[in-house]
N, C-alpha and C positions, 0 to 999 in steps of 0.2 A: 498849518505851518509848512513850510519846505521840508524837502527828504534831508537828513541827518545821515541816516547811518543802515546798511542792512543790517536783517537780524543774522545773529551768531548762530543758535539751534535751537530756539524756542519756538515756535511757534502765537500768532499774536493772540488766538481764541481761547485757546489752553490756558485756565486759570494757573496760576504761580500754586507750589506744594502749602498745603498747609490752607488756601486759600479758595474752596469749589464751588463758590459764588461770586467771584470780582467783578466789581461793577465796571472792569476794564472790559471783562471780556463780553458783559451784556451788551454792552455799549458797541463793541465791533460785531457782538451779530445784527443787531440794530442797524448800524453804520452800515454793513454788506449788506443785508436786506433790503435797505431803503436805497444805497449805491446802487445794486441792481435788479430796480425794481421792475425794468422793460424782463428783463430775463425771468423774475422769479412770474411775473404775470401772462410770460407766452410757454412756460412750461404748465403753470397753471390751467391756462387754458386747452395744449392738448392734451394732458390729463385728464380734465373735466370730459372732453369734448369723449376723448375716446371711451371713457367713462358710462356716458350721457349714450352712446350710439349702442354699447353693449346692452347696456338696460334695456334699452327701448327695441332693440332688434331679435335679443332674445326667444325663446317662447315662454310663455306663461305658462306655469304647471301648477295645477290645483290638489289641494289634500284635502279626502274623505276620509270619517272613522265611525267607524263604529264600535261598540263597546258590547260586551259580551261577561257577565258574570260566572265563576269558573268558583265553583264550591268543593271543596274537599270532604270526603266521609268525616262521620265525626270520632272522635275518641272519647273512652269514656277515662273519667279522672277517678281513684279508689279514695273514698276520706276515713277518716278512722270509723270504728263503730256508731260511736254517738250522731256523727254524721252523714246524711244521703247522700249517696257518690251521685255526679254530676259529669254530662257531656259538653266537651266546648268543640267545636270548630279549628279546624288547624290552618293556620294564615298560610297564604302561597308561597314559598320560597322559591330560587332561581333552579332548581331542578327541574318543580312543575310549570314553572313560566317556559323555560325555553320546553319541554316535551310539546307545551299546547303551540309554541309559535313552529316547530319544527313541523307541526301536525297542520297549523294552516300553512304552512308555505311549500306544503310536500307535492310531489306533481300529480299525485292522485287527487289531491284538491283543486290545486289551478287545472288542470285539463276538464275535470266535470264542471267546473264554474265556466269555464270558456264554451265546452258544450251549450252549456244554457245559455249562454248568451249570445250564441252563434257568433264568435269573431271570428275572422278567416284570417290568416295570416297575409301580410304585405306581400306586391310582387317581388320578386329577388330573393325571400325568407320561407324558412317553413315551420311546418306547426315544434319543432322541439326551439327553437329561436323567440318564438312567441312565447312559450311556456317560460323560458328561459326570462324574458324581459317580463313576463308577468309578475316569475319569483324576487325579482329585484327592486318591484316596482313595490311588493308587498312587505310591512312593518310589523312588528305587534309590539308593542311597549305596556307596561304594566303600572298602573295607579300607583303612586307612593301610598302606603299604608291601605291599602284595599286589596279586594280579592276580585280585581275587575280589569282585565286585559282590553288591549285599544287595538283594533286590527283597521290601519290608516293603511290608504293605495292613494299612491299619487299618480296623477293623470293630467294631458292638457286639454281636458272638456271639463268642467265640476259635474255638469249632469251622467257623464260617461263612469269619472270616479266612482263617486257617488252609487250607481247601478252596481261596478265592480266589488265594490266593498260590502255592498249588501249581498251580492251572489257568491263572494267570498265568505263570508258569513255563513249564509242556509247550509253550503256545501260542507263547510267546517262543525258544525251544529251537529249534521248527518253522521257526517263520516265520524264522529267521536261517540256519536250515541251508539254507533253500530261496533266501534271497538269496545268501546268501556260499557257497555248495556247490558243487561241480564241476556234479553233475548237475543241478540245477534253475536255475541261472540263466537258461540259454537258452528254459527252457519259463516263467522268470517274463517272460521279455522275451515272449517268443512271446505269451504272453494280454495285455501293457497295448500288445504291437502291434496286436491285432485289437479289442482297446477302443476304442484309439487309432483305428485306422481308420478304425471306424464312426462315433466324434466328427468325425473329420476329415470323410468323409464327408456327417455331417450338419448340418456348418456350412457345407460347399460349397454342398447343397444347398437350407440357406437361403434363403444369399448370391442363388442363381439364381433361386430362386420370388420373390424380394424385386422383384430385377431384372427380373425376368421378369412383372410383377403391376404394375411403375408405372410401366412403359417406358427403361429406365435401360439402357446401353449403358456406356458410359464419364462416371459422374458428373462428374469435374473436367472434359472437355474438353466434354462437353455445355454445363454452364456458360460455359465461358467463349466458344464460341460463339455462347449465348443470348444472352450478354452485350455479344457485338459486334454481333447481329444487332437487339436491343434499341436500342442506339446508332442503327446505321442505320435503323434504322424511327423512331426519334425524329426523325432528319433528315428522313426521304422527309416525314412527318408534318407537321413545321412546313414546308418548303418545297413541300407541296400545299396547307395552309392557307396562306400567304402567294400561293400562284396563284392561289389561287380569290378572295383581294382581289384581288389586281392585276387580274384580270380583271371583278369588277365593278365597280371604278374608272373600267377603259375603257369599261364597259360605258355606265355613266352618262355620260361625258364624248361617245363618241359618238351618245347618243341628243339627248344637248343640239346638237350640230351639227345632225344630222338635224331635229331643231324648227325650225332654225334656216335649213333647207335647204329649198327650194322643188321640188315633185314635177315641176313643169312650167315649161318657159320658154321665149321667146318665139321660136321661128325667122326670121317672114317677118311685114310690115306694108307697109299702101299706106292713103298719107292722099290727101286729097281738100280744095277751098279749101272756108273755113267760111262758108254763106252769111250769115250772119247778120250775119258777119265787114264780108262784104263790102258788107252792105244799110248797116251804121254808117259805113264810108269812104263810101259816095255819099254818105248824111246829111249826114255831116261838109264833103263838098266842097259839099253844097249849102250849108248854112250859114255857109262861111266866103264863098262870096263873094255871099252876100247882106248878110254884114256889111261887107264890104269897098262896093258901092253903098251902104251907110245911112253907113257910115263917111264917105263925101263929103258928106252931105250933113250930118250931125250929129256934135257935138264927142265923144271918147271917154271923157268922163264921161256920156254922156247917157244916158238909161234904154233908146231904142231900139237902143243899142251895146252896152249891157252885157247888155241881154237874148240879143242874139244869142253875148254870150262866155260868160254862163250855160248857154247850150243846146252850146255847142261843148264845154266844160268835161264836161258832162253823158256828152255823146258820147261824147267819148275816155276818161272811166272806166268807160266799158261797154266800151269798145275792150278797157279793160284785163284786162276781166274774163273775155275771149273770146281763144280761140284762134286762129293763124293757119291750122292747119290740122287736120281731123279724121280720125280711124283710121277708117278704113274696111274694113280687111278688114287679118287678123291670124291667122298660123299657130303653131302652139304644139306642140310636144315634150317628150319626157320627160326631167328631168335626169340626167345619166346620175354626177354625184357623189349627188345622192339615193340612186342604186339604190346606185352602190359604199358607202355609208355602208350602208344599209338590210342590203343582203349584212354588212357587217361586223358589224351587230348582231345578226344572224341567227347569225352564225359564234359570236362569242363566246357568245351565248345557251345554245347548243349546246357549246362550249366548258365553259360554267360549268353548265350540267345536267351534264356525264359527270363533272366534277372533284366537283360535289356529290353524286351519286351514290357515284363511288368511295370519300368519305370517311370515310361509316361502316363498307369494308372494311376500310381502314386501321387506324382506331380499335379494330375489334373485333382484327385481325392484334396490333396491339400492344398491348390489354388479355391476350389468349393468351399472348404469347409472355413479359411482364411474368408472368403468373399462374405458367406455367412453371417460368419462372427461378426462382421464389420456392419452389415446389412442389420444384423439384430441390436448389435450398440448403439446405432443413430436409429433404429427406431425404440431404444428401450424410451428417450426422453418421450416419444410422442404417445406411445402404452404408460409412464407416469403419469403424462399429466391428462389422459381421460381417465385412466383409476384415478387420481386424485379429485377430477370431477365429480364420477362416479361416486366414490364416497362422500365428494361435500353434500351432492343431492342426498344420498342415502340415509344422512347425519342429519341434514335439513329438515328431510320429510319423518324422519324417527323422532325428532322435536318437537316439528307439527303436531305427531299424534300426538305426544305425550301432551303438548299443549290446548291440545282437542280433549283429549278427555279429561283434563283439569274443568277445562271451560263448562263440559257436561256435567260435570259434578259441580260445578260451583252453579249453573242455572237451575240441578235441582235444589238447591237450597235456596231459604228466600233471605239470602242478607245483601245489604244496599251496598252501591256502586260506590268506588272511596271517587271517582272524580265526575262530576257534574255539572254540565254548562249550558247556559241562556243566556237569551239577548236581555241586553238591558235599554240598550237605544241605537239606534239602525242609523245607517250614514244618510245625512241630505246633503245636498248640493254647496258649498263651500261659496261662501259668497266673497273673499278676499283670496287672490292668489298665496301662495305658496314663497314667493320671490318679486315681491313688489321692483318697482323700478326706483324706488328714492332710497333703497337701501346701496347702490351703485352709484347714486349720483352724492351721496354723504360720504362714500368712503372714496370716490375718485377726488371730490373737492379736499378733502382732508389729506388726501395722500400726492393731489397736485401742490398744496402748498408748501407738504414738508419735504419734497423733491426739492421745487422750487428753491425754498431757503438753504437745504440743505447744496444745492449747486450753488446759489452766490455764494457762501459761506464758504465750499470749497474753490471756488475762482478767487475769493479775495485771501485765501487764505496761501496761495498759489503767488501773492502779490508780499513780497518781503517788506516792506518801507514802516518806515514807525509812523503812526498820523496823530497820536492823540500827547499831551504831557503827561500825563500817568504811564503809561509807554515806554518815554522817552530816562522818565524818573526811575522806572521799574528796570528795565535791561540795561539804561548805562549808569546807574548810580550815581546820578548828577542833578541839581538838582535846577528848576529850569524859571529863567530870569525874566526872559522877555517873550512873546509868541506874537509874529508876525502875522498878518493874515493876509490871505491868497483873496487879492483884489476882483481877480476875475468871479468871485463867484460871490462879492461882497455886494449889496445894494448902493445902489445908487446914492441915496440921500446918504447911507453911512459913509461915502468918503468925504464928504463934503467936512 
């Protein structure tokens, strides 16, 4: 029928609620599928194709196994009296599956199996690479209900597998008889004791040439010595710089007295009358009683009265200006607070020369003993951590022994080994790959067509228009009378 109406917000593939089967909606994946059937067949096909090219261009890798029975000691079970106690067999659990597969995949295994089989590593790689891809390449998986481990190597030769998995095997057979065996346990201890030793040894001897090369006795007490002695020289420090003020403080303070102190002073003096002294007193007594006769005879404003009090006037400010009596003879000494100032400035001087002197010992003392300190802090971590070598070796190899002579006491006794392993059946050659190519070509076809559908499905769903009456019934509620059909795709004889 022609286009009606777009959809409102439903969607046309999305069954209706309540409804998770509508044969409307089957019908339009049907409808888009078959619409677009060029599209779902050329995604189909690069699907497939890309599919189809991986398989086949791949490499083939083949899996060898062999099987190896792995026995537990036995336990014995108590029954009451009346009954004979009995021994069973104790079934593997996942403790002793993974010990045995950690045991063949450890590189003490794959390195002597690659031994014997002379591989050489590829150009570009080296032999820890190879070991590396060996341990990857190696499985062990464990029978459901049995006491029988699978030790599979996958490889792209089957006859190469095949080789590996057996040489895996002898090697792993060895190497567990030799840990878990009466007789070799003691000579395994015996070689990683004398390994041991010489680690141990050679971490001792580190530790000593370490010590022994940057002066190091006892790192932590050294420090914390340095560090008190650092303190105290910080003090001596500041309290000789503060003497060596104080002392030129005094220094100046007495040199300012001594300025101020006179070198000589006066012991003994003898004065003598001053003539001069004494030629103004006659003057004077002449003059006054020659004014005293003018005085009778004239008033004491008169000019010949006052002349004579001018000249008397005269007189007695020269009086004033002379001495009664003069030095004459004057002895003199040395002051003896001079000298004691003088001696004091001398002392200090001397004083503050030896404290300046000493101070660039000091300074240098505690730039040393500062650089020291510093010098032994950043080497305390690298003295940690060879003592802490030193002692893991030392703990290691203390273990060893202890573990050494368990072993010699348990081979001289004769009780049986609790784990025990043999081959049951040795890997051959695999006659089916690993990764067939039809398992690529099922899942590329399978997942090209549900790409496929799933694109037309989203292209038609991408297309809003109603096409069907149930459709048209279901989103508009109406219910539908007549349906015209679309001539162009009608046959021929049906319009007639």
């Amino acid at each position: 029928m022609a286009t009606l109406q777009n959809l409102p917000d439903a969607t046309t593939f999305l069954p209706a609620s309540g409804a998770s089967t509508s044969p409307v909606a089957i019908r339009s994946v049907l409808y888009a599928v078959f619409k677009h059937r060029r599209l779902v067949l050329g995604i189909l096909a690069v699907v497939f194709l890309g599919s189809a090219l991986a398989a086949f261009l791949r490499p083939r890798t083949w899996l060898a196994s062999s099987k190896v029975l792995v026995k537990l000691g036995e336990t014995v079970q108590l029954a009451p009296a009346e009954a004979p106690s009995r021994s069973v067999n104790l079934p593997l659990n996942q403790d002793v599956v993974k010990t045995e597969a950690d045991i063949i995949k450890s590189q003490a295994v794959i390195a002597e199996a690659v031994r014997r089989l002379g591989i050489q590593p590829e150009p570009g790689t080296d032999m820890d690479e190879l070991l590396q891809a060996m341990q990857l390449a190696t499985t062990v998986t464990q029978n459901p209900g049995g006491n029988i481990l699978q030790i599979n190597f996958l490889g792209r030769d089957p006859n190469r597998a095949a080789r590996n998995a057996n040489a895996i095997t002898d090697v792993y057979i060895e190497h567990h008889n030799k840990v878990y065996g009466k007789s070799g346990v003691s000579e395994f201890y015996n070689e990683q004791l004398q390994a041991l030793e010489g680690q141990m040894n050679d971490a001792e001897r580190r530790l000593k040439q370490f010590l022994a090369k940057h002066d190091i006795v006892d790192a932590e007490t050294q420090i914390k010595l340095l560090a008190a002695d650092e303190i105290e020289q910080e003090k001596g420090l500041q309290a000789h710089l503060a003497k060596i003020s104080a002392l030129r403080k005094k220094a100046e303070t007495v040199r300012a007295q001594l300025a101020k102190t006179p070198e000589q002073i006066a012991w003994g003096q003898e004065y003598t009358t001053n003539p001069t002294m004494l030629t103004y007193k006659n003057r004077l007594a002449d003059l006054q009683l020659s004014r005293a006769s003018v005085a009778q005879r004239y008033l004491a404003t008169d000019r010949h009265v006052q002349d004579f009090d001018n000249q008397i006037a005269d007189v007695k400010a020269r009086m004033r200006g002379e001495e009664e009596k003069l030095l004459s003879k004057q002895t003199m000494r040395t002051s003896l607070l001079n000298m004691d100032l003088k001696r004091g400035v001398f002392s200090m001087e001397a004083l503050l020369s030896d404290a300046e002197a000493r101070k660039p010992d000091l300074w240098r003392r505690l730039k040393t003993t500062q650089k020291r300190l510093k010098t032994l802090r950043q080497l305390s971590f690298q003295v940690a951590n060879l003592q802490e070598e030193a002692d893991r070796k030392k703990y290691a190899y203390q273990l060893y022994w202890k573990k050494h002579e368990e072993a010699r006491a348990t081979e001289a006794m004769s009780s049986q080994s609790m784990v025990s392993v043999s081959v049951v059946d040795r890997a051959v050659p695999p006659i089916d790959p690993q990764n067939p190519p039809w398992i690529p070509l099922v899942l590329g076809l399978f997942a090209g067509l549900v790409l496929g559908a799933a694109t037309a499905v989203a292209v038609e769903f991408l297309n809003r228009r109603l096409r069907f009456e149930q459709e048209v019934e279901h989103y508009l509620e109406l219910p539908v009378l007549a349906v015209i059909p679309d001539l162009d795709h009608v046959p021929n004889f049906a319009r007639g």
